[in-house]
N, C-alpha and C positions, 0 to 999 in steps of 0.2 A: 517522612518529611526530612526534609537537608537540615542540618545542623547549623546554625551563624556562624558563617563567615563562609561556607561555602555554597558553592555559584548553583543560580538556578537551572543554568545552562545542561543539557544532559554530555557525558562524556563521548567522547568517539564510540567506545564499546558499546553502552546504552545504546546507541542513535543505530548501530549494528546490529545487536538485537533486537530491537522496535522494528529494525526493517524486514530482519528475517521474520517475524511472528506477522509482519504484513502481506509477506511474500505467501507463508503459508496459508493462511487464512482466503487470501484471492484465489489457490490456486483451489482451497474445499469449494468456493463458493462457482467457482468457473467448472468444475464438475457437476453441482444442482442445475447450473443457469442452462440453459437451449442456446444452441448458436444462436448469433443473429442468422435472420434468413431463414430460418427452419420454420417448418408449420406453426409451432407454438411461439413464435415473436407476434410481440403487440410491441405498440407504443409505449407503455409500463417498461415493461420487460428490455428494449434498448435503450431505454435513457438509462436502464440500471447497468446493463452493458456498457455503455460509455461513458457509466459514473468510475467503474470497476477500471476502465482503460484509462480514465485518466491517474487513479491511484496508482496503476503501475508505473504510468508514465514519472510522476511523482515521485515514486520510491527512487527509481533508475536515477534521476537526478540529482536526487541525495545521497545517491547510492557513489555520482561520479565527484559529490560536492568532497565527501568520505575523502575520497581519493587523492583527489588534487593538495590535500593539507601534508 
């Protein structure tokens, strides 16, 4: 837990490592998952694909928000 008087906010570094350990984690999960498109896609299976594209898309953002400071 943060100590009183400091912010709850995570620092630039934290928000760098939280992204890298997001990074990796999609990319274990993107190796289990079946393309879209492949014999074994159901419905299940691409909304969980396009739960996973939008977390990418999410990181990258925050990844550029990092940046611009």
């Amino acid at each position: 837990m943060y100590e009183s008087g400091q912010s709850d906010i995570p620092s630039r570094e934290e928000m760098r490592k939280a992204l890298a350990r997001l990074d990796e984690a999609l990319a274990r999960h993107a190796k289990e998952v079946p393309l879209a498109g492949s014999d074994a896609a159901d419905p299940a299976l691409e909304a969980l694909q396009r739960s996973v594209q939008i977390m990418r898309l999410e990181a990258e953002r925050l990844r550029a928000l990092l940046a611009c400071d």
